[in-house]
Every structure is written in C-alpha cells, then in structure tokens.
N, C-alpha and C positions, 0 to 999 in steps of 0.2 A: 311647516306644511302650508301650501296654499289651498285654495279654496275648492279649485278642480281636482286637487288630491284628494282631499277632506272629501269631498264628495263622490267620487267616483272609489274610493277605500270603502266608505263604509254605505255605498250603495251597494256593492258586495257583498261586503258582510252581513246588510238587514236581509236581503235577499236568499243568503245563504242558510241564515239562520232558521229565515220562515219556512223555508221548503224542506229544511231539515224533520224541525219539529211536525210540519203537513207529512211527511212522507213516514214519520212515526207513530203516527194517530194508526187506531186500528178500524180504517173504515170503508164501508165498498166501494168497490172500484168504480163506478159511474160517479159516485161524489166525490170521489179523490180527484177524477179527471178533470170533473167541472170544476170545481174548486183551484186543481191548479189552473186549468183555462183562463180563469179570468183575472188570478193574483201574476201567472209570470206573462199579461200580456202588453205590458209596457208598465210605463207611467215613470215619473222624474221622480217618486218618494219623497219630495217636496216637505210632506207632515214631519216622517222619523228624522228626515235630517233634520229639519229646523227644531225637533227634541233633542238631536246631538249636537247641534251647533251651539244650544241653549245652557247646555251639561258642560262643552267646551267652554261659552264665555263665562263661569265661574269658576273656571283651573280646574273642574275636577275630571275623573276618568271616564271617556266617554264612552267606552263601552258597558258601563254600568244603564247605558241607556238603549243596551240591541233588543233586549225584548221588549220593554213597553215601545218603543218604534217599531218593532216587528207588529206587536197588538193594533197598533194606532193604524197601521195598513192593512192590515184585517177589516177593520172595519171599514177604512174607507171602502176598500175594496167590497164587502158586503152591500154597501152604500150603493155601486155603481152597479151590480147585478140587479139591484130591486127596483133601481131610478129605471134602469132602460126596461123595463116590464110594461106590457100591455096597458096594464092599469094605472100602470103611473106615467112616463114618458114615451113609451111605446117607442124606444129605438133599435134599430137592425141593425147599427155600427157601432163600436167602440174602439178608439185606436187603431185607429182600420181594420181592423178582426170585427167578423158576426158577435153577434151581441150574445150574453151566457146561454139566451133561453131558446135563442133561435137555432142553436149549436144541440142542447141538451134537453129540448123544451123546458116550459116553466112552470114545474114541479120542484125538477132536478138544481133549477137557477133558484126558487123560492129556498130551498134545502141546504145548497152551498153559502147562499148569502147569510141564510142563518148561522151554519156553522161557523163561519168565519167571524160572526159577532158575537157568539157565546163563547168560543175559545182561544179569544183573543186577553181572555181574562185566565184563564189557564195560564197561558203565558205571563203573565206579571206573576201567580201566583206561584210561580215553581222557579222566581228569579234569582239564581243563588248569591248575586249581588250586593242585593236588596236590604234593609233590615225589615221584619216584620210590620212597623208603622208606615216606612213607607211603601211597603206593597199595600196597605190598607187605603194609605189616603192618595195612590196612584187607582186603585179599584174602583174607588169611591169618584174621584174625580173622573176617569173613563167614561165612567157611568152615568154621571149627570150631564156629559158632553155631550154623550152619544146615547141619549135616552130621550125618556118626554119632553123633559127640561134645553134637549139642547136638538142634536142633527135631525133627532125625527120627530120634533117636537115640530123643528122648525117644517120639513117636508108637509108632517099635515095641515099646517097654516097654510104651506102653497099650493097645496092639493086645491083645499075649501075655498081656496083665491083664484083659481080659474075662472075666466068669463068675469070678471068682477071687476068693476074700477077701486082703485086703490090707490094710497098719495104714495109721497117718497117715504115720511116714518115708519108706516107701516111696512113697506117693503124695504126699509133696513131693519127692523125689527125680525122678518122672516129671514132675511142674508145671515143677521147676526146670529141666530142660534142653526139654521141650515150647511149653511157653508163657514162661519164664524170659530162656534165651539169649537170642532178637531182642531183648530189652528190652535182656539184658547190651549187644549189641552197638551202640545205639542210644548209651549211655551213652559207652561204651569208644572207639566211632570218632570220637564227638564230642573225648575227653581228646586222642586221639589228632592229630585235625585240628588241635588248639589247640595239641600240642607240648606233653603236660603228660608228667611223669613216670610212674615204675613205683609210686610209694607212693600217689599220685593215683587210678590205673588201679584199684588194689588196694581200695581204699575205694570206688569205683564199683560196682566186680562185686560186693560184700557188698550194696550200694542197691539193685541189680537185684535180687539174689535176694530180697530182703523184698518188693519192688514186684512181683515177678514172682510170688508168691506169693499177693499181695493180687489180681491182674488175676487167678487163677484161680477164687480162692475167688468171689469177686464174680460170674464169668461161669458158676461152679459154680449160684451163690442165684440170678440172671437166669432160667436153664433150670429151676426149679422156681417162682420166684414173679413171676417177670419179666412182663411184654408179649407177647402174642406178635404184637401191630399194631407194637408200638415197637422188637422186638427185630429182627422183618424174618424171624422162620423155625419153627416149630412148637416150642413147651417140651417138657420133660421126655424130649428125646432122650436124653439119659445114660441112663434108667431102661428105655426102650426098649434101646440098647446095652448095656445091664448092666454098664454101669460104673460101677467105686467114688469116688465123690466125694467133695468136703469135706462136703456136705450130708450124703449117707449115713452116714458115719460120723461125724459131729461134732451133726447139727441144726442147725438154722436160727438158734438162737439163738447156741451156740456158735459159729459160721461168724462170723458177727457180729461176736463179738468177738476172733477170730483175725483178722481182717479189719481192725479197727481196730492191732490190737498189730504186724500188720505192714507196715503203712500209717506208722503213730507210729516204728520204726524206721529204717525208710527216708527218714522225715523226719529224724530225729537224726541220719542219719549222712550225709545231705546236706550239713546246716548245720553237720557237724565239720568242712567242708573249705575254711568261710568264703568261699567264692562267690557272686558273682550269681546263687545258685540259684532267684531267686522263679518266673521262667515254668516249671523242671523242678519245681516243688512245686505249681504250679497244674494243670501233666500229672498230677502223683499224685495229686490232687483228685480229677480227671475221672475219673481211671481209678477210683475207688473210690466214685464218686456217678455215676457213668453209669447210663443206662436201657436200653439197649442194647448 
C-alpha cells in the first residue's frame, strides 16, 4: 500500500467511524447539527493519521487505532470551535465555511466544542480493541495533552501573551504544548497501541516536539503569505490579534530556515528508531509543504 492509499482508506474510515458514533449519541438536534458542522467541514486528519501511520510502522494492526484517532479529532476539532470565538480569535472563517458560532451562535459552538472533548474519551473507552491498560494509559495521556498540562494549557499562555513582548523560547514553550501535545499524543498512542516501550515513547515525544514546532512555524508563514482561497479563513489574523509569532520575530526568511532545521530533526530522530517510518515521514512532508 502506498502512502495516498493509506491515507485516503483510512481517511474514510476515521471519518466514518466518528459520524457514526456522533449520529448514536442521544442528543438535540441543534448540537448534533453544530457539532457535525464543524467536524465534517474539511480538514487533512493530519493528527489520526500520523496515530495510524505510527501503529503501521511497528507491524501492528492499524485499525486498532480508529477510535483513539477518531478521539484525537474530536478534540482538535473542539479546539478550533473555541480558537475562532469572540473571546479568543474572533474569526468568521474556517475552511472557507462561517465559523461554528457565527452559523449557530456561541452558546451552541461553547456546547458542541465541549462535547466533542469530553466524548472523545467515551470513545477510547468503549474500544473493543484495546486491552484495559491501554485504554487507561491512552485516557491518561489524551488527557494530559489536551488539558492544563498540554493544548489549553498552552492557549492560556497565549491568551495572557497578547500585546506583550516575548523572545523566541518562550514562544516555543507556548507552540510546544498548544500546537505541540496533539502531535505528542498522535505519536505516543500510536507506540502505545503497538505495546512499544518507555525508551521508544521517549524518542517519540522529542519527534513531536521538533514536528510540533515546524506545523507552527509553517501555519505561522501560511497567515502572512499563505491563500486566503486555499487557506479557507482571512491572513494576517495574528497581526490583528497582536500576537508574537515566528514571523514577528524571526522574518520570513529566517522562519524558513527554522522551519527546515526542525523538520530535518524530527526526521533524524525518526529514523534513529529503525522503523517502518516512511508514511509518518510522508505526514512531516505534508505538514511542512501544505498550502493550507
């Protein structure tokens, strides 16, 4: 199987499985609506695949990894209803579609984004896959990725950093648990699924962080010279939001080539662990040549 099989299969199938499980939930129909509104309105699945691609390069079965990749876009998707809210980014677009709250106001988008993050653990925990420890220690890690400790840990750090000058550590510090974790945990559930070790797990979460690094910068350069037909949402929101970017303080060119250096790391330390790593090197392609 190559790589645009592998992914265009089991872009299907995570797809298939979450609308499945959403349209079995027993919930009103105004949240069901919103809710699917903003999960089937695009997006590459970028996170579950590169949890399947992770399950793939240790030989095992990778459908043992549709629902936590089903969970893991749950949340992003939670992620991007809240990000485009008044109070936080205040955006009208996403993926070229109106944005959840402008479509359903933002009660209904406050509501769907929650749901999609508290039952996205539902879903690992009803995985018939699974054995009992690791739906614990996939619960467990979710959890820390996508809690204080990780994605919204990191948002409120760039909340509280608007208007503010701020260096480059600090503002990989904010990347790495904002945009960072979900990557970490993409990788991590995938070691995890396959039954790999703690020195395995350990060299993973270092690949995240270099890759998690590169998806910011990248969508940092996007919102300044990007599309905004191909991007799907209005540029230079950062500059609107007055926040400190890699562009801001590095330039375009520089960005570039921070861009490359941690793209080329997270490639090295990929192939330190002598795996079928080709489809998770074909994801860190995408994620540093995307247009969108």
């Amino acid at each position: 199987m190559d790589f645009n099989s592998f992914s265009q299969n089991y872009r299907e199938l995570l797809d298939k499985t979450s609308i499945h499980f959403l349209n079995s939930l027993q919930l009103a129909n105004a949240l069901k609506e919103a809710i699917l509104y903003s999960y089937t309105a695009g997006g590459k699945r970028i996170r579950p695949l590169l949890l399947l691609a992770t399950i793939y390069a240790f030989n095992e079965d990778v459908v043992k990894g549709i629902n936590s990749g089903c969970a893991l876009e749950f949340i992003h998707t939670s992620s991007l209803i809240h990000d485009d809210l008044p109070a936080m980014d205040d955006d009208d677009y996403r993926r070229g579609k109106l944005t959840n709250h402008k479509v359903f106001g933002e009660a209904s988008a406050i509501l769907s984004g929650d749901a999609l993050l508290v039952n996205a653990f539902q879903l690992i925990s009803e995985d018939k896959y699974l054995t009992p420890n690791q739906k614990i220690s996939l619960v467990k890690n979710l959890a820390i990725c996508s809690g204080a400790n990780g994605m919204i840990g990191g948002q409120q750090i760039d909340v509280e950093n608007e208007n503010k000058q701020i260096d480059l550590d600090f503002l990989m510090k904010i990347n790495a648990h904002k945009t960072g974790k979900l990557i970490e945990f993409s990788l991590v559930a995938g070691a995890i699924i396959a039954n790999q070790n703690e020195q395995v797990i350990s060299v993973l979460k270092k690949v995240s962080f270099h890759i998690g690094i590169a998806f910011q910068i990248k969508d940092d350069l996007l919102d300044v010279i990007g599309n905004k037909e191909i991007i799907g949402k209005l540029t230079n929101s950062d500059e609107k939001n007055h926040k400190i970017t890699y562009v801001s303080l590095l330039g375009i060119d520089k960005c570039n080539k921070k861009l490359t250096e941690h793209y080329q790391k997270s490639m090295d330390l990929i192939r330190s662990l002598n795996i079928n790593s080709s489809f998770i090197e074909e994801i860190f392609k995408l994620i540093i040549e995307r247009d969108n």
